[in-house]
N, C-alpha and C positions, 0 to 999 in steps of 0.2 A: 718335194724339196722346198726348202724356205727359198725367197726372193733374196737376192742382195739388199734391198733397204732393208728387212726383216734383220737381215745378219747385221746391217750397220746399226739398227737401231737396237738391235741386243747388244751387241760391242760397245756403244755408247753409254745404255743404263746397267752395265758390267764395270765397266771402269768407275762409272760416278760411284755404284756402291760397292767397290771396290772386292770386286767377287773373286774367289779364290782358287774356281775349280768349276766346272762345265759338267753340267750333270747332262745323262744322255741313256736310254734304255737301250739292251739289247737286241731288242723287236724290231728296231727302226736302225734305217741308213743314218749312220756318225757323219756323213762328211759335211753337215754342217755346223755339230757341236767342234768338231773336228779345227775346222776355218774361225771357226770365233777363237776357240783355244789355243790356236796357231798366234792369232792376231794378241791375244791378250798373255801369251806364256804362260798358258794354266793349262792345267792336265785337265781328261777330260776323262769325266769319271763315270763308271758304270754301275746304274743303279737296277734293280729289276724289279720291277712290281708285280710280276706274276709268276717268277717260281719256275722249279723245274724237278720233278720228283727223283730223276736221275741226278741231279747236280747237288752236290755236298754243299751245305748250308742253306740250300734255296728247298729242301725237299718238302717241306711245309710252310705253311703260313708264319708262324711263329719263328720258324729259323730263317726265311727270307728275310722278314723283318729286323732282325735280328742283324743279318747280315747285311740288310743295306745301313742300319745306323750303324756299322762298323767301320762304313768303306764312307759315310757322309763325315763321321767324327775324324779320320784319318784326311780324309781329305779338307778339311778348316782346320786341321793342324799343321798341314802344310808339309804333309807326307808323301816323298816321290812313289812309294812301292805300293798305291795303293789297289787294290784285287779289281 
């Protein structure tokens, strides 16, 4: 789990460059993109980098990829419902 100065200091260079959306993989514990996202009012969005053969969109390399610039363009567009 990150430190508290860790999370203040992402919170910090978040706001200066005025970040839109908290990226966070499903492999690992959210509750620190979680706490920044809380702090800054941005969703915290789920990318995945390694796929799942069972899971619709991620079942290949190609369609992962695919689907995570779908859920990073959705999310700097400033879209609530993002996947």
């Amino acid at each position: 789990e990150p430190s508290a100065q860790w999370i203040a200091r992402v919170i910090d260079t978040a706001r200066e460059k005025e970040a839109m959306a908290v990226l966070a993989e499903p492999q690992f514990s959210i509750k620190g993109a979680d706490a920044i996202a809380e702090e800054l009012g941005n969703p915290v969005v789920l990318v995945d980098p390694l796929g799942d053969e069972n899971k619709p969109g991620y079942d290949s390399y190609l369609n992962m990829m695919r689907s995570n610039i779908k859920v990073l363009e959705q999310a700097l567009r400033g879209v609530d419902d993002v996947e």
